[in-house]
C-alpha positions in Angstrom: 0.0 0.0 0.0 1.3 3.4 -0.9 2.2 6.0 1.9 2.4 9.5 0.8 4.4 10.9 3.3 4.7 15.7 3.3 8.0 17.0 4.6 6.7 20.4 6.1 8.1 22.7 8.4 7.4 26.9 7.5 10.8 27.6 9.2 13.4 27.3 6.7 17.2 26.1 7.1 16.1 23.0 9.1 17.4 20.9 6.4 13.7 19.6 5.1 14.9 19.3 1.4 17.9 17.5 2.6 16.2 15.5 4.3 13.2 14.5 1.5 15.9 14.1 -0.9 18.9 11.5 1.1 15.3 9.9 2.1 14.3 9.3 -1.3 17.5 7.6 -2.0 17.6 5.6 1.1 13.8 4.1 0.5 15.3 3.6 -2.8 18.3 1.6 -1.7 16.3 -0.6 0.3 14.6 -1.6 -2.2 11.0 0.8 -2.0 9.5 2.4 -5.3 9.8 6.0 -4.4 8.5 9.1 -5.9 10.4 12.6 -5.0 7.2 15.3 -5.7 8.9 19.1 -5.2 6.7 21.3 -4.6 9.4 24.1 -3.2 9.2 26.9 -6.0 13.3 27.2 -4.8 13.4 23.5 -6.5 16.2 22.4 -4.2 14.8 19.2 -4.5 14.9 18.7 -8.3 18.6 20.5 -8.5 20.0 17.8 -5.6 18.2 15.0 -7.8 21.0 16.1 -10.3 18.0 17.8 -12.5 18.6 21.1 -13.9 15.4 23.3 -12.6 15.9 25.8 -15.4 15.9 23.1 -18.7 12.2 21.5 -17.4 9.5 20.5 -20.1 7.2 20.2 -17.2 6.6 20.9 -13.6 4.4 20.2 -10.8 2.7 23.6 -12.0 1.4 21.3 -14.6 -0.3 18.9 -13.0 -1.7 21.7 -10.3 -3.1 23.3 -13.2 -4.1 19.7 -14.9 -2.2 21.1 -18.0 -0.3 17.9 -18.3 -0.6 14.0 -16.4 1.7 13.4 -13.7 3.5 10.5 -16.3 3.9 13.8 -19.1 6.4 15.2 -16.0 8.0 12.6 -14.5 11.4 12.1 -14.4 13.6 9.0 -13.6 16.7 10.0 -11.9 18.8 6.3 -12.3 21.5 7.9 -10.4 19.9 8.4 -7.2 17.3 5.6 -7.6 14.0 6.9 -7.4 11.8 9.0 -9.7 10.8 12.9 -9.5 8.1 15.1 -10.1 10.5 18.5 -10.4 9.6 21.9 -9.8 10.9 25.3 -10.4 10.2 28.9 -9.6 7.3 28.8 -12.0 5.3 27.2 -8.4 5.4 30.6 -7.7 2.4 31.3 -9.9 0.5 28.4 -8.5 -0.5 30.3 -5.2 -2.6 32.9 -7.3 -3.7 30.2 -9.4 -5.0 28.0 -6.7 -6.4 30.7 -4.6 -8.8 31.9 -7.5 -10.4 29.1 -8.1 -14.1 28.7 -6.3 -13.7 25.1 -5.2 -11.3 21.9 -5.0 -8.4 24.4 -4.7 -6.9 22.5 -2.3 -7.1 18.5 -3.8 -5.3 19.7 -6.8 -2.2 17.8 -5.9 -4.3 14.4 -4.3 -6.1 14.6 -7.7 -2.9 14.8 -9.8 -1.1 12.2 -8.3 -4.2 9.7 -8.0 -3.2 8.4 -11.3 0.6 7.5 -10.3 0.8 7.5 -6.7 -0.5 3.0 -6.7 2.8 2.7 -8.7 5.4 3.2 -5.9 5.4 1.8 -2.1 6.7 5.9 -1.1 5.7 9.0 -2.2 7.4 11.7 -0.3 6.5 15.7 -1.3 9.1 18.6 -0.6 6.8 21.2 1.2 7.9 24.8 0.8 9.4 26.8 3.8 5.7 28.5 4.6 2.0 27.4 5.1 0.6 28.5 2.0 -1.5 26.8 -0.7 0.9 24.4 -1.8 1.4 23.2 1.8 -2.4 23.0 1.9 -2.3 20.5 -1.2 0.4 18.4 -0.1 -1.4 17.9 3.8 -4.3 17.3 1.8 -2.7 14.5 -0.8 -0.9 13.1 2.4 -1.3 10.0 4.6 1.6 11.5 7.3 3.2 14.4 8.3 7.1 14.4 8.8 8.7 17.3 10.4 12.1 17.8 10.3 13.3 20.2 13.1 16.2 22.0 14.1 16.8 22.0 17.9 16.4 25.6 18.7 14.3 27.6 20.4 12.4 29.3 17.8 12.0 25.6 16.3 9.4 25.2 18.9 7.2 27.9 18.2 7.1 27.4 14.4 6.4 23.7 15.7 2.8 24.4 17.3 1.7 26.8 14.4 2.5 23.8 12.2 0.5 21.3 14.3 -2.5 23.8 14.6 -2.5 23.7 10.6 -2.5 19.8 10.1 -5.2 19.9 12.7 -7.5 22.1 10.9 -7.1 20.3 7.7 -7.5 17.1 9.7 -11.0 18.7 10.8 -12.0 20.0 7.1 -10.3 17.6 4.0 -8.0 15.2 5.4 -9.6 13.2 9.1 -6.8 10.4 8.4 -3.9 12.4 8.2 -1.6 11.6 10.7 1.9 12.5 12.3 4.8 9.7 10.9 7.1 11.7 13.1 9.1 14.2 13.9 13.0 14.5 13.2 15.8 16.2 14.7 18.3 17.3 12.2 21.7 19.2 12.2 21.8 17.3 15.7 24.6 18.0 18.0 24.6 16.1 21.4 27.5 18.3 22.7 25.2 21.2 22.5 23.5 22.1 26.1 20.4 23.5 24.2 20.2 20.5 21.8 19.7 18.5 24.9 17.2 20.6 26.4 15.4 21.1 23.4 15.3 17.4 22.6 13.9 16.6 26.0 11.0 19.0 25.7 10.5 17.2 22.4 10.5 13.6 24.0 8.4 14.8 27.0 5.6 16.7 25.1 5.7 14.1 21.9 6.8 11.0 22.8 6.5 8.4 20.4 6.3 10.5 17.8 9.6 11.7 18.1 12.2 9.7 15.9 14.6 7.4 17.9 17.1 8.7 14.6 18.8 11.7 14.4 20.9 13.9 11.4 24.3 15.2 12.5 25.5 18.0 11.3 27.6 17.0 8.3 29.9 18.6 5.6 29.1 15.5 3.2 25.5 16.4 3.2 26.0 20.0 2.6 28.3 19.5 -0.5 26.3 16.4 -1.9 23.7 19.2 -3.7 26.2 20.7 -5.4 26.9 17.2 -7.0 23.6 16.7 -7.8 23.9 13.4 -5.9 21.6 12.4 -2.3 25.0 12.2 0.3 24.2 8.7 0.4 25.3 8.7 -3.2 28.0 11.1 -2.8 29.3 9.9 0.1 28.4 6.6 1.4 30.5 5.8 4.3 29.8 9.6 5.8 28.3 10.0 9.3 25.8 12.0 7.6 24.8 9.1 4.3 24.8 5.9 8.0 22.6 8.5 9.4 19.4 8.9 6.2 20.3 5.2 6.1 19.1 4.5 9.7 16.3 7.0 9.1 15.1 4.9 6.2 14.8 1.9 8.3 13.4 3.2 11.1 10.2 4.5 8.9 10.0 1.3 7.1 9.6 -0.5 11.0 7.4 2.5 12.1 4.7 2.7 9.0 5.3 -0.9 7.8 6.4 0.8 4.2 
């Protein structure tokens, strides 16, 4: 059964896209169908997928818009293992696109991938760094919620405005959507507020926060630049072991 998993958090530098895309490789590697959606008009996502973002016949645009079938603009990326529906800063036009129109605004993605989405055992979906419309559409098209988060103290209050979000569209389009977990990234144990943060984490969440965490790591900053996933790049790297674990630990917690 598929899971379509969203990787939100409206705070950005927590390392979201990093962590959709080394994800996507590590499902991959163990042997998942996985399908990369990027629905960041920054298409991080697509360039660290080794996919040029300013050469695309087609983006996500196109199937938000239903201009084009989610097979007219999927790539296969053979290097990293999985397959990708890009996108560019042309997303930028979806949000006045979406918002104009009187109804169904917000299934436009569910609707989209509907037609694909049976194919793979994963589909994970690159939210953008903000709780607009395209969040909206990916919570909607989701089963889960996974919420990468930097441990920091402003971390936590971006945390609860997310939470109030996937409740509300728990209570108006999605009732099944539910939280596959919550992950600490750029992790540093020696850090006194890391610790303290993590603990308010653990107390307040519980199981929902991820036994895994993702150290800080120069591999896995450099690996975009290669257009590789770090556990391409890199395989050995404290950062690759660490997307590895991560991988394995979702396929135990959602039976993928």
């Amino acid at each position: 059964m598929t899971r379509i998993i969203a990787l939100t958090n409206q705070k950005g530098g927590v390392g979201k896209t990093t962590t959709a895309v080394n994800l996507a490789a590590s499902l991959a590697a163990l042997d998942r169908r996985v399908l990369l959606v990027d629905l960041d008009p920054q298409g991080h996502a697509t360039m660290g997928s080794g996919v040029d973002k300013h050469a695309l016949d087609g983006s996500v645009l196109d199937l938000l818009l239903a201009e084009k079938g989610a097979p007219e603009v999927m790539l296969d990326c053979p290097a990293a293992g999985y397959a990708l529906l890009p996108g560019n800063g042309d997303l930028t036009a979806a949000e006045v696109e979406l918002l104009d129109r009187p109804e169904g605004r917000e299934r436009c993605l569910s609707d989209a991938l509907a037609t694909v989405a049976g194919e793979y055992d994963v589909v994970l979906i690159d939210c953008p760094p903000s709780l607009n419309m395209l969040t909206v559409n990916a919570l909607t098209a989701a089963d889960g919620v996974l919420i990468p988060l930097q441990c920091e103290f402003y971390a936590l209050e971006g945390l609860s405005a997310l939470l109030d979000t996937v409740e509300q569209i728990k209570d108006s389009v999605n009732p099944a959507l539910a939280i596959d977990g919550i992950l600490r990234t750029m992790f540093d144990s020696r850090n006194s507020l890391t610790r303290d943060v993590s603990k308010q984490l653990r107390d307040y969440f519980g199981e929902a926060l991820l036994k895994t965490t993702i150290p800080r790591n120069v591999r896995v900053a450099e690996a975009p630049s290669h257009g590789l996933p770090v556990t391409k790049y890199a395989r050995f790297s404290r950062g690759s072991q660490a997307h590895r674990v991560l991988a394995k630990e979702l396929i135990r917690r959602l039976s993928l």
